[in-house]
C-alpha positions as CSV (number, residue, x, y, z in Angstrom):
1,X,-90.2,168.4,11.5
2,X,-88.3,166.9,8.7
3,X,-85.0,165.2,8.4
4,X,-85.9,163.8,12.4
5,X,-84.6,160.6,13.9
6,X,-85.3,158.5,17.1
7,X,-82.1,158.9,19.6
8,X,-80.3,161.3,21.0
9,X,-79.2,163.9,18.9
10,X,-75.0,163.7,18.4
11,X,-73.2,165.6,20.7
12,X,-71.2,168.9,19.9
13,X,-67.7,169.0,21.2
14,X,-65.0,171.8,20.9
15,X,-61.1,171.2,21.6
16,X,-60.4,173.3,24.7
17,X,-59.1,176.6,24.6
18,X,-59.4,176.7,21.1
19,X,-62.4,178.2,19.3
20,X,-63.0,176.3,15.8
21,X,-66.1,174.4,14.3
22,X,-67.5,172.1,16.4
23,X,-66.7,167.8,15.9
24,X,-69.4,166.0,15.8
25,X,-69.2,162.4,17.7
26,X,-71.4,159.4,16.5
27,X,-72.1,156.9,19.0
28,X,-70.7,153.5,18.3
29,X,-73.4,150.8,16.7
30,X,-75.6,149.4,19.2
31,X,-76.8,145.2,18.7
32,X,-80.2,146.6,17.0
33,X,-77.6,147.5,13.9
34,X,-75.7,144.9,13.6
35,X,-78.8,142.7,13.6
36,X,-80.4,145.0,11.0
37,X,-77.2,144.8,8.9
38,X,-77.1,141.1,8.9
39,X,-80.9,140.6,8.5
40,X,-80.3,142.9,5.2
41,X,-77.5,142.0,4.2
42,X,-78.0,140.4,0.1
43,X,-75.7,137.5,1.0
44,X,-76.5,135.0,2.2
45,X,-75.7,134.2,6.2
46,X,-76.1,132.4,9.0
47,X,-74.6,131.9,12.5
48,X,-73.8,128.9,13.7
49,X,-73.0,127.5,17.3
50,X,-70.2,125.4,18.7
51,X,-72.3,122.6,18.0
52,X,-73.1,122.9,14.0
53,X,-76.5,124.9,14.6
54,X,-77.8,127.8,12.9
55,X,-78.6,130.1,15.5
56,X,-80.0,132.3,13.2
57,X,-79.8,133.2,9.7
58,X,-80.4,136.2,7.5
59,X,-83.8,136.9,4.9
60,X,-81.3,136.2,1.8
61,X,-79.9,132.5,2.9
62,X,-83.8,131.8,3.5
63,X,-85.0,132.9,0.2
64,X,-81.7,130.7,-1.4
65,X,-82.4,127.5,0.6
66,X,-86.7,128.5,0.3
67,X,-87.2,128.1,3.4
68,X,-88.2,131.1,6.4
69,X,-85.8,131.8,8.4
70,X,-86.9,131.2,11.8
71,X,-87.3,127.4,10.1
72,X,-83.4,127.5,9.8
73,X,-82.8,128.6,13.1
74,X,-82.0,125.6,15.1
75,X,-81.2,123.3,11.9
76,X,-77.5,121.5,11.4
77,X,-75.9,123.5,9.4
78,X,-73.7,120.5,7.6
79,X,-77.4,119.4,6.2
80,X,-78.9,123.0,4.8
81,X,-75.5,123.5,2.6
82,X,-74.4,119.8,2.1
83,X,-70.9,120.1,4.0
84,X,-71.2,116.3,5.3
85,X,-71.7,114.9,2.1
86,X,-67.9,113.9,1.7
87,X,-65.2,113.3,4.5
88,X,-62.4,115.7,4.0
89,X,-64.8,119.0,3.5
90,X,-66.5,117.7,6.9
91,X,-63.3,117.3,9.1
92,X,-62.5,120.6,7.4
93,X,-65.9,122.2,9.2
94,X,-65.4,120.8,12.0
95,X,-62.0,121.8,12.7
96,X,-63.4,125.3,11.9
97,X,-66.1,125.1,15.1
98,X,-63.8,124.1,17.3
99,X,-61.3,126.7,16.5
100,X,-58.6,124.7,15.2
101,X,-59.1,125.8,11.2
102,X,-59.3,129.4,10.8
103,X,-61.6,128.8,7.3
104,X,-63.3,126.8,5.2
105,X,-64.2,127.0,1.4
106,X,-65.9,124.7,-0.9
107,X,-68.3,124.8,-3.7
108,X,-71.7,122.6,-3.3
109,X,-75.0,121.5,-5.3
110,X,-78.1,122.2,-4.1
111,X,-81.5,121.1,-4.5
112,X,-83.7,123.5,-4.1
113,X,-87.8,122.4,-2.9
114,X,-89.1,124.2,-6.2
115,X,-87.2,121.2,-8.1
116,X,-84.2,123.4,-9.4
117,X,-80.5,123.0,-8.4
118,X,-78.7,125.4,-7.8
119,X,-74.5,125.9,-7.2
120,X,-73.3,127.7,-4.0
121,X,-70.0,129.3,-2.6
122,X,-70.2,128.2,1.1
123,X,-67.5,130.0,3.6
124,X,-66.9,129.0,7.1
125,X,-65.2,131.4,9.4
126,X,-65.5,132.4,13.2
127,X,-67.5,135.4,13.8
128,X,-65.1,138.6,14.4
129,X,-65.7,138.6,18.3
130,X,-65.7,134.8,18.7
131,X,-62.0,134.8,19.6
132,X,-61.4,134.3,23.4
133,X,-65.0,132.7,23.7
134,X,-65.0,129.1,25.7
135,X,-65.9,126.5,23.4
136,X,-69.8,126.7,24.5
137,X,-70.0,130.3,23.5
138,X,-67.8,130.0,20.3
139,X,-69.8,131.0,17.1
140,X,-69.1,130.7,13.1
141,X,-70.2,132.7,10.6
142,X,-71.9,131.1,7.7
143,X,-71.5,132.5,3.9
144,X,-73.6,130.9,0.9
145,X,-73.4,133.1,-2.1
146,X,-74.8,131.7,-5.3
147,X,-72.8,131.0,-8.1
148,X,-75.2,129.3,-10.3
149,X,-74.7,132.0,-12.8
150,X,-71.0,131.7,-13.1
151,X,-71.1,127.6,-13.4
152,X,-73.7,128.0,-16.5
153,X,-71.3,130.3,-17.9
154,X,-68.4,128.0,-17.1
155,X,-69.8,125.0,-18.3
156,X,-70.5,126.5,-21.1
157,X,-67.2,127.7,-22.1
158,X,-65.6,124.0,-21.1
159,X,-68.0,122.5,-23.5
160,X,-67.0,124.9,-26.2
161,X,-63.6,124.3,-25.3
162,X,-63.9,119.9,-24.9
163,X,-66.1,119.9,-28.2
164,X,-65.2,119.6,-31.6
165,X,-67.0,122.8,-33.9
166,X,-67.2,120.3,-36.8
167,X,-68.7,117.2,-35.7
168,X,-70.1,118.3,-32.2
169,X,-67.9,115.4,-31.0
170,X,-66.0,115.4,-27.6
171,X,-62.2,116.9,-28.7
172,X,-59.4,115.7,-28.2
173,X,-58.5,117.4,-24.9
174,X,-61.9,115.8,-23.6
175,X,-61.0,112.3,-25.0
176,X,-57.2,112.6,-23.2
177,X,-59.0,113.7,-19.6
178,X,-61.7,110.9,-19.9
179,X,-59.4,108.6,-20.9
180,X,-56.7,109.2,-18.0
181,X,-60.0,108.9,-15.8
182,X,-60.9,105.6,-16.9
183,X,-57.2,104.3,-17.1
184,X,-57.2,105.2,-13.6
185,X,-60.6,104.1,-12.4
186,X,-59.7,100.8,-14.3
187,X,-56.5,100.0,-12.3
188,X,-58.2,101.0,-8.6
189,X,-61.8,99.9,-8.9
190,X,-61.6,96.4,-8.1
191,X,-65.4,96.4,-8.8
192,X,-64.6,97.1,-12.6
193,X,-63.3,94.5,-15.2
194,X,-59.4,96.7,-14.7
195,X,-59.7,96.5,-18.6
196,X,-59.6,99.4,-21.0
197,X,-60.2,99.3,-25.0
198,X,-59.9,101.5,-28.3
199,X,-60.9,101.7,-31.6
200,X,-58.6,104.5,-33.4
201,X,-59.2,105.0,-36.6
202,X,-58.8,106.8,-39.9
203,X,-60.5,108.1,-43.1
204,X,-58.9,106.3,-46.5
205,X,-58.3,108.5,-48.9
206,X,-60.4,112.0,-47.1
207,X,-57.7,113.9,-48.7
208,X,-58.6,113.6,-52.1
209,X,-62.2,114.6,-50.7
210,X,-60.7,118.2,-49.4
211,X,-58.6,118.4,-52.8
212,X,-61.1,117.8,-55.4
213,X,-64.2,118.6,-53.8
214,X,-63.6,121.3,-51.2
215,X,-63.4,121.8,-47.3
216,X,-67.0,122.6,-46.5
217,X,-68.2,119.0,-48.0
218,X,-65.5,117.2,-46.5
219,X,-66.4,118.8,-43.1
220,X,-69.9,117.9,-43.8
221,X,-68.6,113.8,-44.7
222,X,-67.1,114.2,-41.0
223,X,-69.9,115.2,-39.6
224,X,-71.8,112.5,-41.8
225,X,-69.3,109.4,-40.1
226,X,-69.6,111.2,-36.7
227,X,-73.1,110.5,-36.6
228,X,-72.7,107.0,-37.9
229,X,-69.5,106.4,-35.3
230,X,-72.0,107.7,-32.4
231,X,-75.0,104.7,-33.9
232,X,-72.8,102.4,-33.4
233,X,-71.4,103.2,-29.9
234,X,-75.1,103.2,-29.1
235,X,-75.4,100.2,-30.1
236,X,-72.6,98.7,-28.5
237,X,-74.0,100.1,-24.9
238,X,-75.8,96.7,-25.1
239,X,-73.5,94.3,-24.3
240,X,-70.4,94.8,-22.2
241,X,-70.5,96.4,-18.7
242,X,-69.5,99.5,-19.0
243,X,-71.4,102.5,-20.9
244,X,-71.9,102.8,-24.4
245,X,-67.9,104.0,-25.9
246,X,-67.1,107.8,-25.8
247,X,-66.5,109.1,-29.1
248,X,-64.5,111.8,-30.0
249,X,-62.9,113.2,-33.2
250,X,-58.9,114.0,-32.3
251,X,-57.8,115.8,-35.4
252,X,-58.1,115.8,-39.2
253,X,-59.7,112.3,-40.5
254,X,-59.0,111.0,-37.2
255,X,-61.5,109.5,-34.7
256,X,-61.7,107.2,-31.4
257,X,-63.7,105.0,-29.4
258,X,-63.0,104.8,-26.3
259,X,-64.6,101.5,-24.5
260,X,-64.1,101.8,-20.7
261,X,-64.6,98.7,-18.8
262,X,-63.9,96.5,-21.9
263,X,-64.5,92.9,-21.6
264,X,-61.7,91.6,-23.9
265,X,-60.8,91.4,-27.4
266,X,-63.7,90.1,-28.5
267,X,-65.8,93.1,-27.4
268,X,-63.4,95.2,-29.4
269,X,-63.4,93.2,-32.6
270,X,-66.9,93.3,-33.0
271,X,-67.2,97.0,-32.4
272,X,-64.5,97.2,-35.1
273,X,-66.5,95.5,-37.4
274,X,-69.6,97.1,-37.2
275,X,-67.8,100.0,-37.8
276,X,-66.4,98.7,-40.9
277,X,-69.9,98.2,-42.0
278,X,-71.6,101.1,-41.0
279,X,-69.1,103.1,-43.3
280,X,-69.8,101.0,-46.4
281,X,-72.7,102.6,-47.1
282,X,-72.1,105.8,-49.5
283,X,-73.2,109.4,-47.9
284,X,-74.7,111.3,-49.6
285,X,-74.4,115.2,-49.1
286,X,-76.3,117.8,-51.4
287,X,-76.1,115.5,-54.5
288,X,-72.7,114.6,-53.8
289,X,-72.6,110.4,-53.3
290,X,-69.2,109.5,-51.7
291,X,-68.0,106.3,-50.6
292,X,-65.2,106.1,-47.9
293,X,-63.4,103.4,-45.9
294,X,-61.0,103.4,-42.5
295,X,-58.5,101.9,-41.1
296,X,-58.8,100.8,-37.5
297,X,-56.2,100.3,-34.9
298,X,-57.2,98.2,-32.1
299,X,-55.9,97.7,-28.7
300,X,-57.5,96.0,-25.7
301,X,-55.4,95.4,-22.3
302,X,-55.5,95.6,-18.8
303,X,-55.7,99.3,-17.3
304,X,-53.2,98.6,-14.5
305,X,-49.6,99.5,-16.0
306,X,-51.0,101.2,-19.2
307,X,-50.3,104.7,-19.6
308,X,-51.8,107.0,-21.5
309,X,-48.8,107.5,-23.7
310,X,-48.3,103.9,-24.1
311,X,-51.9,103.0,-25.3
312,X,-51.8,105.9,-27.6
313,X,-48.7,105.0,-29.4
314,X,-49.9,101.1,-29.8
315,X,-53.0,102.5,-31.1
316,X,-50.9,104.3,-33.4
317,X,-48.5,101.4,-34.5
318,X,-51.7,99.7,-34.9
319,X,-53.4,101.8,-37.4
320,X,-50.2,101.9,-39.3
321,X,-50.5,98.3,-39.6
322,X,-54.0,98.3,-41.0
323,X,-53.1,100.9,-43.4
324,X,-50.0,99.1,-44.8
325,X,-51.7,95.9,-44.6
326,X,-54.4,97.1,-47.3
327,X,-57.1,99.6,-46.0
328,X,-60.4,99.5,-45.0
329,X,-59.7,97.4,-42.6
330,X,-59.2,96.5,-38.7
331,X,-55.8,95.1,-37.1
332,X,-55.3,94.0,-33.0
333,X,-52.3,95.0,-31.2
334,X,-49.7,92.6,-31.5
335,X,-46.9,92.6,-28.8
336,X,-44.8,90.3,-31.1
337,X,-45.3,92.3,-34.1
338,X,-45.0,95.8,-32.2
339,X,-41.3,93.8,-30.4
340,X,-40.5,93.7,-33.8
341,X,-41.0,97.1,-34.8
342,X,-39.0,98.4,-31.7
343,X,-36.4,96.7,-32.8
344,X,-36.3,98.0,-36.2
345,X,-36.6,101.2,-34.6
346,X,-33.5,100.2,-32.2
347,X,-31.2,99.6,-35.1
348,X,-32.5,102.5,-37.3
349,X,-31.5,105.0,-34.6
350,X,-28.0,103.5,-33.9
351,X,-26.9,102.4,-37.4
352,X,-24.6,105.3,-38.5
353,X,-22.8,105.3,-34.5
354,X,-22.3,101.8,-34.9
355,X,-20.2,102.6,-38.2
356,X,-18.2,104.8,-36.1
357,X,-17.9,102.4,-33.7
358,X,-16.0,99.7,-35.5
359,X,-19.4,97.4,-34.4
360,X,-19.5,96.5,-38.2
361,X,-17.3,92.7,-39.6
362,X,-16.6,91.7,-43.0
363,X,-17.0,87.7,-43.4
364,X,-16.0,86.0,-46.9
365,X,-17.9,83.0,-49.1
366,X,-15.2,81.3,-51.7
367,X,-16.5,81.3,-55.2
368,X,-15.5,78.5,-56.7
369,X,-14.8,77.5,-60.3
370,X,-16.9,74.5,-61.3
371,X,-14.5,72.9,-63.5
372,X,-11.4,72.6,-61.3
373,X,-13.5,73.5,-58.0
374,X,-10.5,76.2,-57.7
375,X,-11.0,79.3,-55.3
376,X,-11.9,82.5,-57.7
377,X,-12.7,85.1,-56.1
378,X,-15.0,85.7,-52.4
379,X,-17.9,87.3,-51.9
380,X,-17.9,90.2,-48.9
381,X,-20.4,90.0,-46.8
382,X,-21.1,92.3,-43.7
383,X,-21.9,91.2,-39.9
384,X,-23.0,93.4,-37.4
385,X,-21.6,92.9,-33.8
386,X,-24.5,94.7,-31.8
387,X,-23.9,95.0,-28.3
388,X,-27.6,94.3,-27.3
389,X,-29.0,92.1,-30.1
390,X,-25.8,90.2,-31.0
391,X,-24.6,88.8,-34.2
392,X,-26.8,90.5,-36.8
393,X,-27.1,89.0,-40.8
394,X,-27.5,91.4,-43.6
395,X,-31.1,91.0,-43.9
396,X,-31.8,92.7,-40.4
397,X,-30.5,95.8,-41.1
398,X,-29.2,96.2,-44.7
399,X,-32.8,97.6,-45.5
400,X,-32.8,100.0,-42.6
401,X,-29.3,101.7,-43.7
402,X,-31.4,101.9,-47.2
403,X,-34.1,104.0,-45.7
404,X,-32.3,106.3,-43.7
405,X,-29.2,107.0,-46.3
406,X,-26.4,105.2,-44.0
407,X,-26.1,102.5,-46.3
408,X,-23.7,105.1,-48.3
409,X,-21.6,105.4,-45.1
410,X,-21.5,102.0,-44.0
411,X,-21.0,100.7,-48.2
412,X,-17.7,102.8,-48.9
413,X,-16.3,101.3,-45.2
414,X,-17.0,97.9,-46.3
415,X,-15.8,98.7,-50.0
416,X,-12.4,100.0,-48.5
417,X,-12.4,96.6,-46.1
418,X,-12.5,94.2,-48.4
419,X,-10.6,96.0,-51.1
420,X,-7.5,96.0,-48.3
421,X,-8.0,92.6,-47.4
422,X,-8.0,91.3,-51.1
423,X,-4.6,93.4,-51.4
424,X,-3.4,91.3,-48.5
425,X,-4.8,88.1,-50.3
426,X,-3.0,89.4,-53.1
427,X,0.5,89.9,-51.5
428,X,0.4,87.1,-49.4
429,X,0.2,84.3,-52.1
430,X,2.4,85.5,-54.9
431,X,2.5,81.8,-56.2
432,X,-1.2,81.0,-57.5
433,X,-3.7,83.7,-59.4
434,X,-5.0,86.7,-57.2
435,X,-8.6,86.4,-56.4
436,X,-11.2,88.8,-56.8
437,X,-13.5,90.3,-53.9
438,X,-17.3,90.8,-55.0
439,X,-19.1,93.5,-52.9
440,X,-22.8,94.9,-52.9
441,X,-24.0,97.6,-53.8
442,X,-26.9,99.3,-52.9
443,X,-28.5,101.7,-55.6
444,X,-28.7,104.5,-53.2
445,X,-25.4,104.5,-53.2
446,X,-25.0,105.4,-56.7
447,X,-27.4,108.0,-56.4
448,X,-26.3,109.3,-53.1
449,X,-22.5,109.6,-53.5
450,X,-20.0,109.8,-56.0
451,X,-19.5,105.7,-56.2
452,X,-17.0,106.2,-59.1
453,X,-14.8,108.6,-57.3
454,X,-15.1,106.8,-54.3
455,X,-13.9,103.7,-55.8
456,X,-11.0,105.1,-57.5
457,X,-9.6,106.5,-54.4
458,X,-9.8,103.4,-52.5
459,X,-8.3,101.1,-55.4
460,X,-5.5,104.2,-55.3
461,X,-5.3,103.7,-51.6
462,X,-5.7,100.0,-51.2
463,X,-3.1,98.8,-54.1
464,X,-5.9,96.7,-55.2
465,X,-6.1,96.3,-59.0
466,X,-9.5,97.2,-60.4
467,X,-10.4,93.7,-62.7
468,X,-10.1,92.1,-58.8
469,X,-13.1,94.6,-57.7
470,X,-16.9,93.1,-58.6
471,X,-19.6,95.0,-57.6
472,X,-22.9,93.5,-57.5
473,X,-25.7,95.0,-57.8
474,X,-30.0,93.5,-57.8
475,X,-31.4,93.0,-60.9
476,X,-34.1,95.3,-60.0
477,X,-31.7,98.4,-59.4
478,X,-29.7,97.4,-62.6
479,X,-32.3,96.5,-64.9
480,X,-33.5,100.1,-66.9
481,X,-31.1,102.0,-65.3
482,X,-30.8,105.4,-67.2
483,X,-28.8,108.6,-66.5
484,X,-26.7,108.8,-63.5
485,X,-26.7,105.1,-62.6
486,X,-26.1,104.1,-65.9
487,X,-23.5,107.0,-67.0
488,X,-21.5,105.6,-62.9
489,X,-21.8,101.9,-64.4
490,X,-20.3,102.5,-67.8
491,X,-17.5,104.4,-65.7
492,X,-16.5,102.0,-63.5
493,X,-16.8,99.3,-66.1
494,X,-14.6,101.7,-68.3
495,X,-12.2,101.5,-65.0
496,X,-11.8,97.7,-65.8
497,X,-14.1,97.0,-62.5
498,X,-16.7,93.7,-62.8
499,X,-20.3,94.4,-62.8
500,X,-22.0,92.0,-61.8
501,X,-26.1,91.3,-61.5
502,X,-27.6,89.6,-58.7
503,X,-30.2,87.5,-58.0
504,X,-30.8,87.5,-61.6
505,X,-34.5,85.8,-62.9
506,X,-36.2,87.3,-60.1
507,X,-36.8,90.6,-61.1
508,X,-38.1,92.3,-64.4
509,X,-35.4,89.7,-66.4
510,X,-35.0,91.8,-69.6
511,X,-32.6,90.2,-71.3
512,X,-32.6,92.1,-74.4
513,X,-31.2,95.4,-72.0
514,X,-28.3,92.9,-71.3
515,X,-26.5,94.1,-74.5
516,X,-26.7,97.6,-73.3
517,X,-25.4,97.7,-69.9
518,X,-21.7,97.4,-69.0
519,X,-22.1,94.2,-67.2
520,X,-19.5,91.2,-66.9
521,X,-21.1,88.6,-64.8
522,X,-24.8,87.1,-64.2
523,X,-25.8,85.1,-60.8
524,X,-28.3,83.4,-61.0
525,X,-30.8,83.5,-57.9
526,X,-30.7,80.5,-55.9
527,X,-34.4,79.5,-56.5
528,X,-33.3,77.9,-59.7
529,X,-30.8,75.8,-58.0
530,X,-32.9,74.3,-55.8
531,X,-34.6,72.7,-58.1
532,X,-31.9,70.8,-58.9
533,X,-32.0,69.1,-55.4
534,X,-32.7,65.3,-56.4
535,X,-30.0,62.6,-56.4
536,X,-28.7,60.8,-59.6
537,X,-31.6,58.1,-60.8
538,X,-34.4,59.7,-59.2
539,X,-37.1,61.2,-60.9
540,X,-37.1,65.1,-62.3
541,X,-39.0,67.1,-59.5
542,X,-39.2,70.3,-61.7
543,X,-37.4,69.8,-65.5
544,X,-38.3,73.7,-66.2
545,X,-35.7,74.6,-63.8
546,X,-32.9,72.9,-65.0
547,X,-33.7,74.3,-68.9
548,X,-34.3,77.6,-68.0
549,X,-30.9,77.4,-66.1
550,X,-29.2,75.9,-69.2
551,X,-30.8,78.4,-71.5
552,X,-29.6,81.3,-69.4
553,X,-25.9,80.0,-69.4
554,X,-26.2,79.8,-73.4
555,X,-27.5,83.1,-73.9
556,X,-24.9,84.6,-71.2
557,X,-22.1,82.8,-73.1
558,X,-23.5,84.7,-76.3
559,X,-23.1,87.8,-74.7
560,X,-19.9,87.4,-73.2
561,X,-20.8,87.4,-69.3
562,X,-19.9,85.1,-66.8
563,X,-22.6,82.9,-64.8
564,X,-22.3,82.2,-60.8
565,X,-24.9,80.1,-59.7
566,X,-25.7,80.7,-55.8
567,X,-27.1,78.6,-53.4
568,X,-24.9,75.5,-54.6
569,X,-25.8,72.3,-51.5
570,X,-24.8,69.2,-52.8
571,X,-22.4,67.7,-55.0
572,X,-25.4,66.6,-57.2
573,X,-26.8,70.3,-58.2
574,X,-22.5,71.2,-58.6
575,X,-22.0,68.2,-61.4
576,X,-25.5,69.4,-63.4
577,X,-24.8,72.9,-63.0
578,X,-20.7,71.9,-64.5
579,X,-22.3,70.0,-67.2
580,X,-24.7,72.9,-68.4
581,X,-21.8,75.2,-68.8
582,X,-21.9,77.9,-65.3
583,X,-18.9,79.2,-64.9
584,X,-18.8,79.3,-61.2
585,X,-20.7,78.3,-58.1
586,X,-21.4,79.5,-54.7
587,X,-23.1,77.8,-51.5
588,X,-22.7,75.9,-48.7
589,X,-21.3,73.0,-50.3
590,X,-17.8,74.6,-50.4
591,X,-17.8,76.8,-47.4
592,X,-20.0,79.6,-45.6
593,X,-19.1,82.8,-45.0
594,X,-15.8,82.7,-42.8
595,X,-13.9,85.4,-41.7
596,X,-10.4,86.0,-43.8
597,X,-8.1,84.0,-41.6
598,X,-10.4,80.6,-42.9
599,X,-9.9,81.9,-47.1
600,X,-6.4,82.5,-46.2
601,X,-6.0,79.0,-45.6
602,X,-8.0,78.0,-48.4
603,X,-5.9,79.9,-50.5
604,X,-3.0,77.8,-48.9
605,X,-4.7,74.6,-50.0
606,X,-4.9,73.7,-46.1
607,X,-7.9,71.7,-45.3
């Protein structure tokens, strides 16, 4: 008969005194079919005893680990599935056999006996009916389901994802994890040398590759210095102890190697160079033959204490340095250099505040006339009062505030300053002539402002009449000065203002523009006056200086301007400079710069 099966047939039962269909009732599942169930089942299991054996295990788990699967039976578990290999995943199982953990989860490598490996899912959990069972009769229920398919997969996408399309390189998300790795191995490992090194460098000039010749051949120069980069971490695996540096490409023209383990500066220096060389030699791609250069930023340290941030950003600073200090090139880290820097940075970022804050002095140096060695006029000079770095000179942060457009700000408050203080000069000592206050100007100020209208409103507001206001300005900004600078010049002059050049003979010295530009008074750059530093009797050191000085005065003269010689020392340099004809002179022989209490008493003829 078809359709039969071995057992009773089910049994037919009707809900009394009620007629209907009949309910068939299927008898529970015997042991037979939950051993057929779990002998068939297509993942892989095995039970496992209080004690870590397999007490038997199904056709699937056999065929996974190749093996039969009355072999397994009696086998440690920890050893088919590799769960004792590390110590937290094998407290973990055995807090699961002795009931304590209700699961365990973890992901293993295998090694199959046909050679292959092979990536499991193992999951440890009591078997449904365990619970209640005395330890000796407790029993786990082993899972092992292959996921060898799904790490391919995965590995795949991560090295798409850590890999750079262009040159095949590691990225620079893989360069960021492997270096955090080996910052960290570095600090812990005290069998390593706890040092850490990198080469980050630069392309000179690949943008004029991509503009003139197109993106697909500069991708294919990357790929070109890719392959030279990787040559030469090959061949620095052969000394140092670590292995040969990680390479990766982190963006644009940008590359790194990464040198894990480094053994000191050295190390670095010479993988720097051979760099340097290996890039010398042109490429040459589809006809094209291009030569290219870098710029290499180098910083070796100890990995305890280094961040990944901070090695980055000196790497950085680094490569800046070898750019500005000429291309094609390598530069080490230098803590001085970078302290430097910071501090640049420190003032930059609190220069315009500081205005606001009143942080900012004026101090005065006498000009002095060289015939009657009578106070003329002073010279304005500004002093910054920083909370953190002190006293600060002009030179520290003048340049700065010349950058980042404060110098306008902080050049009208010291115009207004010294205008008022002159005023006070002025009104203080009715009895003698008024002297006149000289203050710098920057030429972004005449470009960045209205200078004209802003000195008319402070001569308004100070009192101050405008022949006692000199403005100096560098030779450099004053020499072929055209449009607005020139058209703000003439109007100021026009104002009855002084115009004076500084520093004059040190910059582009074009005398014959001299006649064109509305300027009253010529100082002449301290260089030439210290040449005049020998004593009466003693040989001429340097003759040129003192007739180049002399011919200056005369052709001033000619022109109607003024001559201030700066940097005046000694009493010797004061009587050649008064026999040669300069008008004034200014230096430390008759005073520094003092604040206005010390030229008030100068002015008073007090000692």
């Amino acid at each position: 008969m078809n359709g039969t099966s071995e057992g009773p047939p089910p049994t037919a039962v009707t809900a009394p005194g009620r007629a209907g269909p009949a309910v068939t009732q299927s008898r529970p599942p015997g042991p037979a079919d939950y051993r057929a169930a779990f002998t068939g089942a297509p993942l892989p299991l095995a039970v496992v005893d209080a004690d870590g054996r397999v007490v038997c295990a199904n056709d699937a788990l056999a065929e996974l680990l190749g093996a039969a699967a009355d072999v397994l039976a009696g086998r440690a578990a920890a050893d088919l599935v590799d769960l004792a290999s590390d110590a937290r995943t094998w407290h973990a199982y055995r807090e699961v056999l002795r009931g304590r953990q209700a699961k365990l989860r973890c992901t293993r490598r295998l090694k199959h006996p046909d050679g292959h490996s092979l990536w499991v899912q193992v999951t440890v959990q009591p078997l449904p009916d365990a619970r209640g069972r005395g330890e000796g009769e407790r029993a786990v229920l082993l899972s092992a389901a292959d996921i060898s398919a799904r790490r391919e997969l995965q590995a795949r996408l991560r090295h798409v994802q850590m890999h750079d399309p262009v040159t095949r390189l590691p990225n620079r998300n893989l360069f960021f994890e492997r270096l955090a790795s080996a910052l960290e191995a570095g600090a812990y490992d005290d069998t390593s040398t706890g040092r850490i090194g990198l080469c980050y460098l630069d392309l000179d000039g690949f943008k004029a590759v991509n503009d003139t010749l197109g993106h697909r051949i500069g991708d294919r120069l990357l790929a070109a210095v890719a392959k030279r980069l990787t040559h030469c971490a090959d061949g620095a695996a052969g000394y140092g102890r670590g292995s040969a540096p990680l390479v990766a490409r982190l963006g644009g023209d940008e590359f790194a190697l990464l040198v894990e383990e480094s053994t000191g500066t050295d190390q670095l220096a010479d993988l720097a160079e051979a760099v340097l060389k290996a890039l010398q030699e042109p490429f040459d791609l589809s006809g094209q033959r291009l030569s290219v250069s870098a710029s290499i930023g180098v910083v070796e340290r100890r990995a305890a204490g280094t961040t990944t941030t901070g090695l980055m950003q000196a790497a950085d600073t680094t490569l800046y340095w070898a750019k500005t200090d000429g291309k094609a090139r390598w530069t080490l880290f230098d803590p001085e250099r970078n302290a430097h820097r910071m501090t640049r940075q420190a003032l930059a970022s609190s220069l315009r505040p500081a205005v606001e804050r009143g942080e900012f002095i004026l101090d005065y140096q006498p000009l002095v006339g060289l015939a009657d060695e009578d106070v003329r006029g002073v010279e304005a000079l500004v002093r910054w009062r920083h909370p953190q770095f002190g006293l600060l000179t002009p030179n520290r942060f003048i340049g700065l505030a010349e950058e980042d457009g404060s110098i306008v700000q902080l050049g009208r408050w010291v115009l207004q300053t010294a205008c008022r203080q002159a005023r006070r000069w002025q009104l203080a000592h009715p009895e003698r002539d008024p002297v006149f206050v000289s203050v710098n100007v920057a030429v972004r100020q005449v470009w960045d402002s209205d200078l004209v209208a802003d000195v008319a409103e402070i001569l308004a507001e100070t009192g101050l009449p405008a022949e006692l206001l000199q403005l100096e300005l560098t030779e450099s900004a004053v020499m072929g000065s055209a449009g607005r600078p020139l058209q703000a010049l003439q109007a100021l002059s026009d104002m009855g203002v002084r115009i004076a050049i500084d520093d004059f003979g040190t910059g582009y010295s074009n005398l014959a523009y001299l006649s064109r530009l509305p300027v009253s008074v010529l100082k002449l750059d301290g260089s030439f006056v210290r040449g005049f530093q020998y004593e009466e009797g003693e040989a001429h050191l340097n003759p040129a200086d003192e007739v180049i000085v002399e011919a200056l005065v005369q052709l001033a003269h000619r022109l109607g301007l003024t001559v201030t010689a700066e940097c005046v020392e000694t009493a010797s340099q004061a009587g050649r400079l008064r026999r040669i004809g300069c008008d004034t002179g200014q230096g430390w022989l008759y005073s520094r710069a003092v604040p206005p209490d010390r030229i008030s008493a100068m002015l008073r003829g007090a000692p």
